[in-house]
C-alpha positions in Angstrom: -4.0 37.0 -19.2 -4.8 36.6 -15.4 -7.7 34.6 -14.6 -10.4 36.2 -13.1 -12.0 35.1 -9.8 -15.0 33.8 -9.1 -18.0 36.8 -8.7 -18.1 36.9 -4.8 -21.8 36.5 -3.0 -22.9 40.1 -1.3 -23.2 39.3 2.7 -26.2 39.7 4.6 -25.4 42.8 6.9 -25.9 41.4 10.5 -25.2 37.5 9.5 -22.2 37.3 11.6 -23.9 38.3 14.4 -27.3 35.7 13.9 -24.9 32.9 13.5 -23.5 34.1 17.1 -26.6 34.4 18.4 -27.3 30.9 17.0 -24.9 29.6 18.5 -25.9 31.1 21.7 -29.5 29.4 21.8 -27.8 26.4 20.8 -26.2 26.6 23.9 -28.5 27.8 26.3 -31.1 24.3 25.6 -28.3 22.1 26.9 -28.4 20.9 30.3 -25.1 22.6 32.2 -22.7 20.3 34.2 -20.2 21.3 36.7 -17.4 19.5 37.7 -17.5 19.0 41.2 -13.9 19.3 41.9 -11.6 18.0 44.6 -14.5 15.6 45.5 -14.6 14.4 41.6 -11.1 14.1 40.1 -11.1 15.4 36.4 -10.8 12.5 33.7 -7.3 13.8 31.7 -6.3 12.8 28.5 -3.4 9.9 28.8 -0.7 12.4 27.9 -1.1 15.2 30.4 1.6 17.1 31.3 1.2 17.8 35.2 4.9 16.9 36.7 8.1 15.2 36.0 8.6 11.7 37.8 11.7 10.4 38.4 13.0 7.1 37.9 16.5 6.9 39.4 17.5 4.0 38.5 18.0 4.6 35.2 19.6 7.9 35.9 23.5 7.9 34.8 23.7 11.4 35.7 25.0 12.3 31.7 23.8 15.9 32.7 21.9 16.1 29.1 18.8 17.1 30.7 20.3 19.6 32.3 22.2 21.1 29.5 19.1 20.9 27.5 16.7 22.6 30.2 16.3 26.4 28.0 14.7 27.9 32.0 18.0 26.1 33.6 15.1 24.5 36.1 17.3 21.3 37.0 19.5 20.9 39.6 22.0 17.7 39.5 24.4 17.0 41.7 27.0 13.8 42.1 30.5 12.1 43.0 32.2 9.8 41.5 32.9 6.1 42.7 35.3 3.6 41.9 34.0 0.2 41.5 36.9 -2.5 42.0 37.4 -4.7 39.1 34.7 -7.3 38.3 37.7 -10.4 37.4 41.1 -11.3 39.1 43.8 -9.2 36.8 41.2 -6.1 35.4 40.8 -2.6 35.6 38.6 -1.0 38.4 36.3 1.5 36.6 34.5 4.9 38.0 31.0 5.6 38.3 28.9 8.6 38.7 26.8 8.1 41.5 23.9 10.6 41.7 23.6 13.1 45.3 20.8 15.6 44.2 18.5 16.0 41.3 15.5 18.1 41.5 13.0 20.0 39.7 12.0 24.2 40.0 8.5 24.0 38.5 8.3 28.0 39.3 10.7 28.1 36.4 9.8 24.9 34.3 7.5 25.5 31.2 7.0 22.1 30.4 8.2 21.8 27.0 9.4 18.4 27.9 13.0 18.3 26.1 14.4 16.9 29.1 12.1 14.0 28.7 12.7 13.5 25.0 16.7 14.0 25.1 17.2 11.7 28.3 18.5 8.6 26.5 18.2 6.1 29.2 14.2 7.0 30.2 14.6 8.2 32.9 12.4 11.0 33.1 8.7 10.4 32.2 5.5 12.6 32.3 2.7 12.0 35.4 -0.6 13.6 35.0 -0.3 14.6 38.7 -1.7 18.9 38.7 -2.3 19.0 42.3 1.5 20.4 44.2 0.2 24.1 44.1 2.2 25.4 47.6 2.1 29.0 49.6 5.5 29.4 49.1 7.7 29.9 45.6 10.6 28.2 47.2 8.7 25.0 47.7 8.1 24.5 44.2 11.6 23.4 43.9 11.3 19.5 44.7 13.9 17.0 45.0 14.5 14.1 43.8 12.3 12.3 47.1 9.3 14.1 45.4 9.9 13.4 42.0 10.2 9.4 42.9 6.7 9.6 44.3 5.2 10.7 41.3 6.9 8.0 39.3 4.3 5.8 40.7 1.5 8.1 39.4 2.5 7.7 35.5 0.4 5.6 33.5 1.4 3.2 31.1 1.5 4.0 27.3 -0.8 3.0 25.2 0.2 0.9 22.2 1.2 3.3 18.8 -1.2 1.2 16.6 -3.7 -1.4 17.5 -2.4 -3.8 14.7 1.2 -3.5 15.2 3.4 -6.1 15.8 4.2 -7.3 19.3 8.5 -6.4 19.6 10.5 -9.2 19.4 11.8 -9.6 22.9 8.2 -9.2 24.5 7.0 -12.2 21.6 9.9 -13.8 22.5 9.3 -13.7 26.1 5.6 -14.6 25.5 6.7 -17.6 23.5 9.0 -18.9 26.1 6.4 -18.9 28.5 4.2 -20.1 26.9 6.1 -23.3 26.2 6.9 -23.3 29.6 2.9 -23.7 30.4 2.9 -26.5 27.8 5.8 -28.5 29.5 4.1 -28.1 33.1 0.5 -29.3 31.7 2.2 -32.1 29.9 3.9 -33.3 32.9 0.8 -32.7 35.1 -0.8 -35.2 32.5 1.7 -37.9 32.8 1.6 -37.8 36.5 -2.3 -37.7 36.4 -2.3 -40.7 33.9 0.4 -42.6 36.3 -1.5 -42.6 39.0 -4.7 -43.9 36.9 -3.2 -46.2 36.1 -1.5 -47.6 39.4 -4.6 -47.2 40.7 -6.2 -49.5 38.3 -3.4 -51.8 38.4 -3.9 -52.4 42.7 -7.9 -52.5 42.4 -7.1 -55.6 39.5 -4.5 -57.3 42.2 -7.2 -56.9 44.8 -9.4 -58.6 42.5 -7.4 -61.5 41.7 -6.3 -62.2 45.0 -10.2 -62.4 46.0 -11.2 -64.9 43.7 -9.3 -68.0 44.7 -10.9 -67.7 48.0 -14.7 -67.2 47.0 -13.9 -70.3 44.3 -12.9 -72.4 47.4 -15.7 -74.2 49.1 -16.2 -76.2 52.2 -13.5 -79.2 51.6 -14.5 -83.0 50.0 -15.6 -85.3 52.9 -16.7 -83.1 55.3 -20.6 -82.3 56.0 -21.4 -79.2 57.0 -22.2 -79.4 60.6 -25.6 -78.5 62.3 -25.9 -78.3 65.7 -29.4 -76.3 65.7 -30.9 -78.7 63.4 -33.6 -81.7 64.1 -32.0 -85.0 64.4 -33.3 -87.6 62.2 -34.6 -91.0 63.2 -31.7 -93.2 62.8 -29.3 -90.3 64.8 -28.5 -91.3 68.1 -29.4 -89.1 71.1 -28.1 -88.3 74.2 -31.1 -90.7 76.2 -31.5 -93.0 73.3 -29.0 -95.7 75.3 -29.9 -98.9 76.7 -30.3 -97.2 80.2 -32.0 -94.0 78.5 -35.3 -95.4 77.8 -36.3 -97.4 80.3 -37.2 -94.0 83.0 
């Protein structure tokens, strides 16, 4: 035996339409604000999708992105090199060297499977909205263009606040951070050496003065006063037999 459902409640005729107007005077109390675009850039979320940036140094020129493209939008182009063997005895290898990549955002829908399948990251997403052109042939850009806006691609944001730093960046943090500790360690010693030889010259200086302001004037010697009165028994220069008598 089926259950049966739950008695339904009647509706209100005209209910939909005073929750719209609700909404409506909801609305209408709010102060409006207009963006005052080009003068005020828009603040975009962190993973816009605006253009493709380039990075071309990473770029192996596999051809996966293009393969993958479903609008066939990218255009690669290359020649092989031969690079000459790397120790005396071994085998010169051949490289693809990249001549052309670029971009026809007339025919791009960016889905973004070039980015994902690219396996060396060399294809990222820039916010960057503003290469609107006159003509649809210049919406084809090369790989000049697509460089430029490499530089406009922000950095990603961490997955999860709590997560684990990887191990080579913890490992490269450790490193220098022991590298830090060295450095201030031998900054102290220095510091501490020249303290110290500084203490030890002020001490020699000290010794070497004492003797001197121990010494006084010699045994058998009177201090000499030329300045001074003369007593009564001290001879002066017209105390002689001849001096008196004037």
């Amino acid at each position: 035996m089926s259950e049966s459902l739950p008695p339904t409640r009647p509706r209100i005729p005209g209910s939909g339409l005073a929750k719209g107007l609700a909404v409506t005077l909801r609305t209408m109390t709010k102060k409006t604000v207009t963006a005052q675009y080009p003068d005020v850039q828009p603040e975009l979320p962190p993973r816009s999708r605006g253009v493709i940036g380039l990075f071309e140094e990473n770029c192996t020129v596999c051809m996966l992105c293009a393969r993958e493209c479903p609008d066939w939008c990218i255009y690669i182009d290359s020649h092989k090199e031969t690079v000459p063997a790397a120790v005396e005895g071994g085998r010169e290898r051949s490289r693809n060297v990249l001549d052309r990549f670029a971009i026809d955002f007339s025919l791009c829908m960016y889905c973004g499977i070039c980015i994902e399948v690219c396996p060396f990251d060399a294809l990222f997403w820039s916010p960057e909205f503003e290469y609107a052109e006159t003509d649809i042939h210049e919406l084809t850009h090369e790989r000049d263009k697509l460089r430029e806006w490499m530089w406009t691609v922000p950095a990603p944001p961490a997955l999860d606040p709590g997560a684990e730093e990887p191990k080579e960046v913890a490992a490269a943090r450790k490193a220098a951070d022991k590298l830090a500790a060295a450095q201030a360690a031998e900054a102290a010693e220095a510091a501490a050496a020249q303290q110290a030889a500084a203490e030890q010259a002020a001490a020699q200086a000290d010794q070497a003065a004492g003797p001197a302001k121990a010494a006084g004037p010699s045994e058998g010697t009177a201090p000499s006063n030329p300045t001074g009165p003369s007593g009564p028994g001290d001879p002066t220069p017209n105390s002689g037999p001849e001096g008196g008598q004037a």
